[in-house]
C-alpha positions as CSV (number, residue, x, y, z in Angstrom):
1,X,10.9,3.8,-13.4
2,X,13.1,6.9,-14.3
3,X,16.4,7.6,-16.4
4,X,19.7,8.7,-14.1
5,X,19.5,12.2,-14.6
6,X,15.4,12.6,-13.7
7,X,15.4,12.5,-10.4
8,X,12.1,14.4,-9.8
9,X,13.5,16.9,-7.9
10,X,11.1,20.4,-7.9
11,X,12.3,22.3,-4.8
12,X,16.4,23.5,-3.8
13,X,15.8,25.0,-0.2
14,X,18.0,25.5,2.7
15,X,17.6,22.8,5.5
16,X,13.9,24.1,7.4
17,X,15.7,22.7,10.5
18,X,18.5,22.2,11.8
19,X,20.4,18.6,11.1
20,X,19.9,16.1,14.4
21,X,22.6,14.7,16.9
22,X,24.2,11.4,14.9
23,X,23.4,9.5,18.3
24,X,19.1,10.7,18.1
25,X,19.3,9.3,14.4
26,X,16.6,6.2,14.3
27,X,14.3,5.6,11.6
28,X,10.6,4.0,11.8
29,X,9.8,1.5,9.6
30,X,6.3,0.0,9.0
31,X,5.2,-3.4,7.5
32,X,1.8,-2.5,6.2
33,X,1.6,-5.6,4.2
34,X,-1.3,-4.9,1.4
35,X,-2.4,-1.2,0.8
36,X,-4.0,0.4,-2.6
37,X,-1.9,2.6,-4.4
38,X,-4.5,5.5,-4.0
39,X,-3.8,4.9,0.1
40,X,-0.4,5.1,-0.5
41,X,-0.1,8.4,-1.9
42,X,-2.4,10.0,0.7
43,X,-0.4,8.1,4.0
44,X,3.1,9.3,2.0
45,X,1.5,13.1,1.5
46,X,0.7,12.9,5.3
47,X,3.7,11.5,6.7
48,X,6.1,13.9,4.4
49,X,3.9,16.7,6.0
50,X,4.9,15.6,9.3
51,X,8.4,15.1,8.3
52,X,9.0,18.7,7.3
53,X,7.5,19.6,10.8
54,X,10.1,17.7,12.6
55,X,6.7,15.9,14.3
56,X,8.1,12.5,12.9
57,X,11.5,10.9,12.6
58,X,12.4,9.4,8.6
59,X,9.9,6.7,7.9
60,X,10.5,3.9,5.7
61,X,6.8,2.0,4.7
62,X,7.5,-1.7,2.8
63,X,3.9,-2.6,1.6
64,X,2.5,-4.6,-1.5
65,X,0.4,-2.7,-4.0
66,X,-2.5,-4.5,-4.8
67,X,-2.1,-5.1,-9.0
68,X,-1.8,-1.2,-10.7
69,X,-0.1,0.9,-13.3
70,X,2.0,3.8,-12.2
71,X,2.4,6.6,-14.6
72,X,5.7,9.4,-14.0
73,X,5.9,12.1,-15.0
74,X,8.0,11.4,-18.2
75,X,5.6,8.7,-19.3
76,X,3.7,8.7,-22.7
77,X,0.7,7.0,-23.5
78,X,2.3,4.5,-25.6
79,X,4.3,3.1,-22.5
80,X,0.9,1.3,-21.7
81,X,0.3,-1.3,-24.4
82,X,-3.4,-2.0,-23.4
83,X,-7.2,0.2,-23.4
84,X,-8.2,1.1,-19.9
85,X,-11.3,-1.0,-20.4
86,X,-9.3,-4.4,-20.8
87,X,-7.1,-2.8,-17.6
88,X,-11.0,-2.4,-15.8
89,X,-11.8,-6.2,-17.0
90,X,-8.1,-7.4,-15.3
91,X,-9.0,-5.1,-12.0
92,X,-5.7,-3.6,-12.5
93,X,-5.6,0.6,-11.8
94,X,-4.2,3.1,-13.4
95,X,-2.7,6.1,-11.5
96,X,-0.8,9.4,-12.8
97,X,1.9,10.4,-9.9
98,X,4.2,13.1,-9.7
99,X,7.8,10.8,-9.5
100,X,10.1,10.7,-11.9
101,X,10.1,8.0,-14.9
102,X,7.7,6.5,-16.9
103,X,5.8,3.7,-16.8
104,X,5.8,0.5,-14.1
105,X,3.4,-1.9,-12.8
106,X,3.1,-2.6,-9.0
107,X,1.2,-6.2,-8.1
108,X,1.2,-9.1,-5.5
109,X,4.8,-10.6,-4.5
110,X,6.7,-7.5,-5.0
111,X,8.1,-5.5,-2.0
112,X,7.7,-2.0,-2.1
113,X,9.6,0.4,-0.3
114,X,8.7,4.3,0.5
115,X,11.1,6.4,2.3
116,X,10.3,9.6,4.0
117,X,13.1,10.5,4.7
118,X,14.6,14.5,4.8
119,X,17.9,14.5,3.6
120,X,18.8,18.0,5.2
121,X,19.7,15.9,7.7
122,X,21.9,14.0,5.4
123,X,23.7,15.0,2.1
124,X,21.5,17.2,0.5
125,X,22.4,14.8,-3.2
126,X,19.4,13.7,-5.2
127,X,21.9,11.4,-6.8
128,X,23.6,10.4,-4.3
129,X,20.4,9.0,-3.1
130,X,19.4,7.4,-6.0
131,X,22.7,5.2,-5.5
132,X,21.8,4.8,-2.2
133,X,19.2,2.9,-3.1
134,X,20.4,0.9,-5.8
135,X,23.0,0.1,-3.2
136,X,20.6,-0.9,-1.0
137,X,18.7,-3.5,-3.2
138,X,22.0,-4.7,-4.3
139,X,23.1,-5.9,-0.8
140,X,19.6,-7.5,0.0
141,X,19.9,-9.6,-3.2
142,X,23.3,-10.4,-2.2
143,X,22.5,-11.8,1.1
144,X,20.0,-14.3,-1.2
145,X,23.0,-15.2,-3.8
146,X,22.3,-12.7,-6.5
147,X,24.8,-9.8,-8.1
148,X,23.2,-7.2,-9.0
149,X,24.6,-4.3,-10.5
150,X,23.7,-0.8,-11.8
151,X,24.0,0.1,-15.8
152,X,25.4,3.5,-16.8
153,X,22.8,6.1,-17.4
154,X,19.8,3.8,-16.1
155,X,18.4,4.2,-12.8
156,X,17.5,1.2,-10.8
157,X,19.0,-2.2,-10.1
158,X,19.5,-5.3,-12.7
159,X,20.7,-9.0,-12.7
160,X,22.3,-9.1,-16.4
161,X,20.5,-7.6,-18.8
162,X,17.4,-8.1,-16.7
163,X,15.7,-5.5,-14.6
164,X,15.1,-6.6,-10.9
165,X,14.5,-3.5,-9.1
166,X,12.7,0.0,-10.1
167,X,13.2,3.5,-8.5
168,X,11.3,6.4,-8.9
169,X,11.1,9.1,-6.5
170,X,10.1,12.5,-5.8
171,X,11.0,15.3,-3.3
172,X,9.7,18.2,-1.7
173,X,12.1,20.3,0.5
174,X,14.3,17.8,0.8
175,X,11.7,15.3,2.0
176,X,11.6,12.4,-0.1
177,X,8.5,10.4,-1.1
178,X,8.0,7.2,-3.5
179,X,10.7,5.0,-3.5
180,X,11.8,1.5,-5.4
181,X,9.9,-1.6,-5.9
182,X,12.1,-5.3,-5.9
183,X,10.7,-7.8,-7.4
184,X,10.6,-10.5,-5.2
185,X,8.0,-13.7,-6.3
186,X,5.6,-11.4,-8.7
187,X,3.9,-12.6,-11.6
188,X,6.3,-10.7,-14.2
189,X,3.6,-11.0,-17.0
190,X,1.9,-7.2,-16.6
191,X,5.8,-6.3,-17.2
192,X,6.0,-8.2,-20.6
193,X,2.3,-7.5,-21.9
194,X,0.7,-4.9,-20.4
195,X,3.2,-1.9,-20.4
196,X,7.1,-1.3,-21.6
197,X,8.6,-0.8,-18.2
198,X,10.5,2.1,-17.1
199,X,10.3,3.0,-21.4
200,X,12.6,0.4,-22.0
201,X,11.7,-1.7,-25.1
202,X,11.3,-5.3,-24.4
203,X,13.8,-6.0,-27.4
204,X,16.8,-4.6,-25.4
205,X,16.2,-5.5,-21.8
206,X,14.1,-7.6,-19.5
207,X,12.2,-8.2,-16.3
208,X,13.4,-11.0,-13.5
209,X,12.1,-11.7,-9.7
210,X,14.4,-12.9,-7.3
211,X,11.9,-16.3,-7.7
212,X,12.7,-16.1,-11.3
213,X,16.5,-16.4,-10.7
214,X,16.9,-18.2,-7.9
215,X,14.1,-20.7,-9.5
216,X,12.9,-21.7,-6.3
217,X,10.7,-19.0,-3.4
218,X,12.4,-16.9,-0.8
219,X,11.0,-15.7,2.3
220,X,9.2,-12.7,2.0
221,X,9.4,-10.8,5.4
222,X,13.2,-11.9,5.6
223,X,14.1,-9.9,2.5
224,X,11.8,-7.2,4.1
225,X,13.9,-7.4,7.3
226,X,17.1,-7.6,5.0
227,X,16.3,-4.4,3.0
228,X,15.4,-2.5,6.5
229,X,18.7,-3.8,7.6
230,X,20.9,-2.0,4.8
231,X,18.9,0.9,5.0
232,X,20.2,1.4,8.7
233,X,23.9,0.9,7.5
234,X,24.0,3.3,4.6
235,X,22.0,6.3,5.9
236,X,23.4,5.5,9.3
237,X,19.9,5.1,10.9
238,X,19.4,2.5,13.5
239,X,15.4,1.1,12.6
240,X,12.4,0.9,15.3
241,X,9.5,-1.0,13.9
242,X,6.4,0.6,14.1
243,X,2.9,-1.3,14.7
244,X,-0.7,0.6,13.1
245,X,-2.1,2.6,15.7
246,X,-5.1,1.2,15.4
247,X,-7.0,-1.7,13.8
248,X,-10.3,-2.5,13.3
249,X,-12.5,-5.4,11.5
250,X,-15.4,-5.2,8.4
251,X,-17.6,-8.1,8.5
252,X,-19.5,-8.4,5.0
253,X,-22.8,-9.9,5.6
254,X,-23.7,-11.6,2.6
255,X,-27.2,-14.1,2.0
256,X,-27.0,-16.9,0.0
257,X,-27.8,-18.1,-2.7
258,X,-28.6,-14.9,-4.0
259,X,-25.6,-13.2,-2.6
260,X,-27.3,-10.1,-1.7
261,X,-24.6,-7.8,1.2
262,X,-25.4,-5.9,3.5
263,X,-24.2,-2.1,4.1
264,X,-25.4,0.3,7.2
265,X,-25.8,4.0,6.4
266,X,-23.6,5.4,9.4
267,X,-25.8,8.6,11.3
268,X,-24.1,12.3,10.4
269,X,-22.3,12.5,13.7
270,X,-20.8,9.3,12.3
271,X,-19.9,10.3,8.4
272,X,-22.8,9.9,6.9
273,X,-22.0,6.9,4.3
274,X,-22.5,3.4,3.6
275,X,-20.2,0.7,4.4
276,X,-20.1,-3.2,6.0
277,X,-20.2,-3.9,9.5
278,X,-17.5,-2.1,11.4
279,X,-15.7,-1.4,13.8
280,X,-12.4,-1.1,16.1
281,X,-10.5,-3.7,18.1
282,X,-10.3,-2.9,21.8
283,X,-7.1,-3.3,23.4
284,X,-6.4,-6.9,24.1
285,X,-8.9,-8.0,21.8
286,X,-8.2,-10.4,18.8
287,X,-9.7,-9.8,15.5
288,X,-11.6,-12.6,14.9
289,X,-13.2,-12.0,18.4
290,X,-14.0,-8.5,17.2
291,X,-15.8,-9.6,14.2
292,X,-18.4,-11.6,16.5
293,X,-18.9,-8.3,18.7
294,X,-19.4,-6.2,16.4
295,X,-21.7,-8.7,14.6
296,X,-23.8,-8.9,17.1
297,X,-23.4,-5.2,18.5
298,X,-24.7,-3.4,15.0
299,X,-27.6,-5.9,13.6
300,X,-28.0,-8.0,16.8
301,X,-26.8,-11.6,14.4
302,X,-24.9,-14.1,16.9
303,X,-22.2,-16.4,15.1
304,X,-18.5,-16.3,14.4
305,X,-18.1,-14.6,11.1
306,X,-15.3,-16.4,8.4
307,X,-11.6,-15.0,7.9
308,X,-11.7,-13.8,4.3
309,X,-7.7,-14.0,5.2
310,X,-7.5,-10.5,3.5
311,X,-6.2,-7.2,5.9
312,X,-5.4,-4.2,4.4
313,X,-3.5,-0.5,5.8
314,X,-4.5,3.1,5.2
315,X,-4.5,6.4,6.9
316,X,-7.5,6.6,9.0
317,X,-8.7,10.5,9.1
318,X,-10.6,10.8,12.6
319,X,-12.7,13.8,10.6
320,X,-13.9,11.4,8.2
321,X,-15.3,8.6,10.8
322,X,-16.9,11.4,12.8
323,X,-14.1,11.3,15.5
324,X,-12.5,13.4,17.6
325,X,-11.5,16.4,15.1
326,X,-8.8,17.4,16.9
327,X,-6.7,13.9,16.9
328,X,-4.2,13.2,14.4
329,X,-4.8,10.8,11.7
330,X,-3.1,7.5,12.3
331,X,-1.6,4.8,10.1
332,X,-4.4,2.3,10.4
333,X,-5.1,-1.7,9.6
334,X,-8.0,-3.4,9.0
335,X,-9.0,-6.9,8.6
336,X,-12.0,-8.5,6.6
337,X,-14.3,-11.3,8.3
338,X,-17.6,-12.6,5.8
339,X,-20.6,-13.7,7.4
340,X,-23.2,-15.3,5.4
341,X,-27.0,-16.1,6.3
342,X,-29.9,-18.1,4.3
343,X,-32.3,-16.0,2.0
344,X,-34.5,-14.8,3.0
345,X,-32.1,-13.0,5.9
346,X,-33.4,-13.0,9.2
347,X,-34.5,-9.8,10.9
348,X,-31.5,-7.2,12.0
349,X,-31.3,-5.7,15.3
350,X,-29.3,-2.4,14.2
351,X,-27.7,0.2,16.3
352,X,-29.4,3.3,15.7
353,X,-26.7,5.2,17.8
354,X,-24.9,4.9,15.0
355,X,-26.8,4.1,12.0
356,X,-29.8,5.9,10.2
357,X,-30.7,2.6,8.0
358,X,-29.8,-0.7,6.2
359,X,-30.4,-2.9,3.3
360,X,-29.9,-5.3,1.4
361,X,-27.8,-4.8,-2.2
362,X,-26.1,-6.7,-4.8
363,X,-22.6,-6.4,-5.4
364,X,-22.6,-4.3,-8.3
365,X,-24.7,-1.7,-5.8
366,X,-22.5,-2.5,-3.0
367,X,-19.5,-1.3,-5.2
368,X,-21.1,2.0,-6.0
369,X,-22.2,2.6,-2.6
370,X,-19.4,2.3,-0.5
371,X,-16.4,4.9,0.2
372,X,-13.4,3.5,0.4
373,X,-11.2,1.4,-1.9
374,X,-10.8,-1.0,0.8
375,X,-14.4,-1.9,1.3
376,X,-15.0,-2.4,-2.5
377,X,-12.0,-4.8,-2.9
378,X,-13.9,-6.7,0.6
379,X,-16.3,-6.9,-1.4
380,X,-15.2,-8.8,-4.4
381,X,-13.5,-11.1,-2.2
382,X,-16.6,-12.0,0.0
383,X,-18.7,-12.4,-3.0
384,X,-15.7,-14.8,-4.7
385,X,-15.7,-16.7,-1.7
386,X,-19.1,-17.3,-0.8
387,X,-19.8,-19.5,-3.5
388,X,-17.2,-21.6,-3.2
């Protein structure tokens, strides 16, 4: 994702506070498990925020991007081999970010890790943490029989001649944002057709997985846990896992055959969009249990709605959901239920505390209609599932 020498760093500044006792030093880490790249950037813009205010301690987020292309800021538009239209066709995004390096892809099976983590409180090295890590990846693939090793003047973490792990960062008064991505048991395809990684021609070097090398699967959350675990020894951080702080269910209501959905139109004092049938889990409350409430709570249908198996994580604004203004936004998960009904659908019961109106759309409405990323990807899985 970036040569040795671009580290994306903008900003020299003195330390904005001052470094913490060696025995206060923890670091929270998150498993978010799938998260859009767009959420990623605004839960890594909102934590580093909070990091510079000293309200947090250093985060570490391991995720999986659902499939996109990640531009640098070093990249040129030949890195990416393909139109955006055949990208659209593939459902593969495109995004433009302010780290360092040039082209990469992002997609199921790989393990992404972003620290926020302020290195005032460390050694104030941009390449010293670069190695750091490299150094890092290189122990986790160790613990699963792999060497991996660094190459002069390249940035990131190889097997051979192969590339295994990508780094590309960016900081902003020392706080640190982006990170590295390790291929674990990714399709390695988008690498070889769709872009040239990292600028890399495809004639010199190439792409491997820890699948790919090993030739059989590994656990996934272990090589999370191992990663987490050589974070803690080589910035000296002990780790305290971190749950979302709070979780809620979408229940796409979908008739069939003709596989029309159903979205509510949320009153002002409640946003003022469209989305599916939502709402939050109460303490103690399971979410497949929470689907059937809130079922019946917003259109007064009785049932247990179906596990699309499919939970996603994002930074939940309270301003945006017609909350509380003056509460923090939290790191937030949400899980996706589909509940279908014969055509014609039967009459609704809706919850006009909350809602001004419903209908029913097709997906291609449905998509235009609804806010968030997460709701439109919802979406294409309910309607992919129904009619199987």
């Amino acid at each position: 994702m970036r040569s040795a020498t671009d580290t994306g760093h903008r900003e020299v500044m003195e330390p904005h506070h001052a470094p913490e006792p060696e025995r206060h030093r923890v670091f929270h880490v998150y498993k978010l498990g799938w998260m859009s790249y767009g959420d990623g950037l605004r839960l890594q813009s909102f934590l580093v925020n909070e990091r510079k205010s000293g309200k947090i301690p250093d985060t570490l987020l391991l995720l999986q991007h659902f499939p996109v292309i990640t531009l640098g800021r070093r990249a040129v538009p030949e890195d990416v081999l393909v139109d955006e239209q055949l990208l659209a066709d593939l459902d593969i995004q495109l995004f433009e970010t302010n780290r360092g390096g040039r082209a990469t892809y992002h997609g199921p099976g790989q393990l992404v890790a972003y620290p926020i983590f302020d290195l005032a409180t460390h050694r104030r090295d941009a390449h010293k943490y670069l190695r750091d890590l490299e150094e890092a990846v290189i122990r986790t693939l160790s613990d699963v029989g792999i060497k991996g090793r660094r190459i002069p003047g390249l940035t990131g973490v190889w097997v051979d001649d192969r590339k295994i792990a990508s780094i590309g960062v960016h900081f902003s008064r020392w706080v640190t944002s982006h990170g590295l991505a390790l291929n674990v048991d990714n399709d390695l395809t988008p690498f070889r057709k769709l872009i040239i990684p990292c600028g890399l021609g495809h004639d010199r070097y190439s792409v491997t997985s820890i699948k790919e090398e090993l030739q059989h699967g590994v656990d996934y959350s272990s090589v999370e846990d191992r990663l987490v675990d050589h974070f803690g020894e080589i910035f000296r951080r002990v780790p305290v896992y971190r749950s979302p702080e709070s979780q809620s269910v979408q229940v796409i209501v979908m008739s069939v055959p003709d596989k029309r959905i159903l979205l509510l139109k949320r009153n002002p004092a409640h946003g003022d969009f469209w989305q599916p049938v939502t709402g939050f889990i109460e303490p103690g409350e399971s979410p497949a249990r929470a689907a059937s409430r809130e079922l019946r709570e917003e259109t007064g249908l009785s049932g247990q709605p179906r596990s699309l198996g499919h939970e996603q994580s994002f930074l939940l604004d309270p301003h945006v959901v017609g909350g509380d203004g003056r509460r923090r936004p939290t790191v937030h998960r949400e899980y996706s239920f589909l509940f279908t009904v014969p055509h014609p659908p039967p009459r609704l019961r809706i919850n006009l505390g909350q809602h001004t109106g419903a209908g029913w759309f097709t997906l291609e409405e449905a998509m235009r209609m609804v806010r968030w990323d997460s709701a439109r990807r919802a979406l294409r899985l309910a309607a992919d599932v129904a009619v199987r």
